[in-house]
C-alpha positions in Angstrom: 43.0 -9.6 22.7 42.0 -12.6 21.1 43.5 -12.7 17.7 42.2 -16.2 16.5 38.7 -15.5 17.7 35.6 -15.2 15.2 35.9 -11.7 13.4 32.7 -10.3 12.5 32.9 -8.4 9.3 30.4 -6.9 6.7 30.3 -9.8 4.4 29.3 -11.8 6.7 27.1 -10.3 8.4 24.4 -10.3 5.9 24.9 -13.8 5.4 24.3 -15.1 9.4 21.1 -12.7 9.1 19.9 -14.9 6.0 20.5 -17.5 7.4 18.8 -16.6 10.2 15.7 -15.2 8.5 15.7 -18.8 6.2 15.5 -20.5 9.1 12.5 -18.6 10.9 10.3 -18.8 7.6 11.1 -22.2 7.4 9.4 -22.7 11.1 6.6 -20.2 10.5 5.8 -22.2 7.1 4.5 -24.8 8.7 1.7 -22.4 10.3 0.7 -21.9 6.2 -0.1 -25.8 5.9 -1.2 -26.7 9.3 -2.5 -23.1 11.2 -6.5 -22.5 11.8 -7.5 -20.0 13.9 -10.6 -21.3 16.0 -13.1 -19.1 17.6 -14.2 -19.2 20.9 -16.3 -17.1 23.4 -15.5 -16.0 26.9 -16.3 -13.2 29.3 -19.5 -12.1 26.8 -16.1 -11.6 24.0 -15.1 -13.6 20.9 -11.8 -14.5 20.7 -9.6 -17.0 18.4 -7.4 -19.6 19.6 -4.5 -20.0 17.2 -3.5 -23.9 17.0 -2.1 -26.3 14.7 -4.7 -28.7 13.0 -2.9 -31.6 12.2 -6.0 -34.3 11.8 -7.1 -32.5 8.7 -4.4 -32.7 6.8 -3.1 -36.4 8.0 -6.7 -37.3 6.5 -6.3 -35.4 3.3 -3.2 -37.7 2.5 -4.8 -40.7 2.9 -2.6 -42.0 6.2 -5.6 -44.6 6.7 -5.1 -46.4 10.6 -2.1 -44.9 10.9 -3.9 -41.4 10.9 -4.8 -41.1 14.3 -1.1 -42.1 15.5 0.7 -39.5 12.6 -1.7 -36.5 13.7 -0.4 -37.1 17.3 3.1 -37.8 16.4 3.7 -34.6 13.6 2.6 -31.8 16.7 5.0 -33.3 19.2 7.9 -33.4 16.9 7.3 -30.2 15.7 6.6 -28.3 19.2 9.6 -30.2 20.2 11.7 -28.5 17.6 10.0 -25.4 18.3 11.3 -25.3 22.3 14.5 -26.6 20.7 15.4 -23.8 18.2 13.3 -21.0 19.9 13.6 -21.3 23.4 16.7 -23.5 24.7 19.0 -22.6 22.0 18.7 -19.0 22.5 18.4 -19.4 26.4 22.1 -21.8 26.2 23.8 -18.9 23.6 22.5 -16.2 25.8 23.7 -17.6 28.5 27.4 -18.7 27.4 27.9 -15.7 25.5 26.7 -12.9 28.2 29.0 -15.1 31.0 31.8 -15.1 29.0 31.6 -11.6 28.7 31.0 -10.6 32.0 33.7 -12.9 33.0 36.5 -11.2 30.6 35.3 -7.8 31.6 35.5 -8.6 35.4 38.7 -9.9 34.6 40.1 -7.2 33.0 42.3 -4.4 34.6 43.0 -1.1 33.8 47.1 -0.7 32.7 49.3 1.7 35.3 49.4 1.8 38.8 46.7 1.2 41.3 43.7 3.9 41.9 40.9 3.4 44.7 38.9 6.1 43.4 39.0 4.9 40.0 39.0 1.0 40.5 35.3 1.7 42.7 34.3 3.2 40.0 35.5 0.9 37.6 34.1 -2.1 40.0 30.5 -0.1 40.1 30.4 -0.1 36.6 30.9 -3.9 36.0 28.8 -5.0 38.8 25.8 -2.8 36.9 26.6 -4.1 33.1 27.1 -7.9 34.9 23.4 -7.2 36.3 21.8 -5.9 33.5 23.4 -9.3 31.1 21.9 -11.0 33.7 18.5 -9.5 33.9 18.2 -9.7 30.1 19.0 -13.3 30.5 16.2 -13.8 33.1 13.5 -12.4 31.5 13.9 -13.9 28.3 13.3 -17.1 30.4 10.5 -15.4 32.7 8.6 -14.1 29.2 9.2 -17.2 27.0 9.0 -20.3 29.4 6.0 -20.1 30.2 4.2 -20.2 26.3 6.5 -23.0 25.6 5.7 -25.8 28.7 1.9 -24.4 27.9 2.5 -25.9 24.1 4.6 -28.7 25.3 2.1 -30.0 28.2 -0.6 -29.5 25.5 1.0 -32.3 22.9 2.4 -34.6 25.2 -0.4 -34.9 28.2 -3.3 -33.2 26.3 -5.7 -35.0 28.8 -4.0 -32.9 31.5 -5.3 -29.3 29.6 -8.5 -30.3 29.1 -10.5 -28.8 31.6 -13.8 -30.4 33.3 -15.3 -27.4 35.6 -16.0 -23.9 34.6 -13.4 -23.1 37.2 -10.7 -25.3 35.1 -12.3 -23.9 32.0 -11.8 -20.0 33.5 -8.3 -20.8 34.7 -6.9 -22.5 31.1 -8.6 -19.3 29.6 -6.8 -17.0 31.7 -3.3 -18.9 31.6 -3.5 -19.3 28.1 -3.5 -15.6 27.6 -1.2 -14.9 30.1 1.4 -17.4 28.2 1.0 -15.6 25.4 0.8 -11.6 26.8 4.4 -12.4 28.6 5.9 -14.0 25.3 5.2 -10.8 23.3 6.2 -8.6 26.2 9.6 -9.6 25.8 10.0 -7.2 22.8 9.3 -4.3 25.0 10.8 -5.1 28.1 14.9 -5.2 27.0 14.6 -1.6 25.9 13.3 -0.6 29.5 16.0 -2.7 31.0 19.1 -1.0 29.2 17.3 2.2 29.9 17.4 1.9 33.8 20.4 -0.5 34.4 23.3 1.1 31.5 24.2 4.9 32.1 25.3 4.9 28.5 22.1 3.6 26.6 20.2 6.2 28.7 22.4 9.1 27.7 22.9 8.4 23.5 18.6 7.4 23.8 18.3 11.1 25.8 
């Protein structure tokens, strides 16, 4: 159908998953320089808070005055580039890639002359995949969102997540895991989608 479109082939697939594992240790190496986990207690439980310390090491190199300005600077650059790559890449690919798919498939026509039985069915069945691209779309935003405005409010108006009641205290607590329980429920949730919106995943999983 589209004859000078990208072909995927075996050669290079290995290479676009290189790349794509380079470039995900390259981000999570940073974590190996600059990552502490900090303890803290709430609800009579110990917990960590995993964070980026970024005054330790702008002291270890000797930054001077210009210390307290770099340690501030080095996080907002880097979460920045995390929302970047992680979150609004992905979210603008997913987005272009699963519309232009449900576009040519809603545009597409069976060959031969016209059938009301089968085009409802046909029709049915693209209205259901069209939903499903969408949903996955949407919940990758719903899950990840939320983890990544926590990070970026925390860098760039850090005064606005400190809180200064137990209340405020209770409620950061709580959103902070929240955040972080709907970013790693994203892994589960696309496998329950296909299984309840595509008649197809359900039957080769059954």
């Amino acid at each position: 159908m589209s004859p000078l479109s990208f072909r995927w082939t075996r050669k290079r697939g290995p290479h676009i998953i290189l790349v794509i594992w380079l470039v995900a240790a390259l981000l999570s190496s940073v974590q190996f320089v600059h990552g502490r986990a900090t303890p803290f207690t709430w609800a009579d439980g110990t917990y960590y808070d995993c964070h980026e310390n970024w005054d330790e090491r702008a002291g270890k190199r000797g930054y001077g005055k210009d210390e307290s300005q770099l340690s501030t600077f080095l996080p907002q650059v880097y979460t920045a580039v995390i929302f970047t790559v992680t979150f609004l890449t992905p979210m603008l690919v997913l987005t272009f890639t699963y519309s232009s798919i449900g576009w040519k498939m809603w545009r597409h026509t069976s060959p031969g002359n016209a059938d009301i039985q089968r085009d409802q069915q046909q029709l049915t069945a693209k209205m259901k995949v069209v939903k499903m691209l969408a949903t996955v779309v949407l919940m990758f935003a719903v899950c990840w969102l939320p983890i990544h405005l926590m990070n970026l409010i925390l860098y760039f108006d850090r005064a606005a997540m400190q809180p200064d009641t137990a209340e405020q205290e209770y409620l950061y607590i709580a959103a902070f895991f929240s955040c972080h329980w709907f970013s790693m429920a994203n892994s589960f949730v696309n496998p329950i989608i296909y299984c309840f919106m595509s008649d197809n995943f359900r039957v080769s999983v059954c």
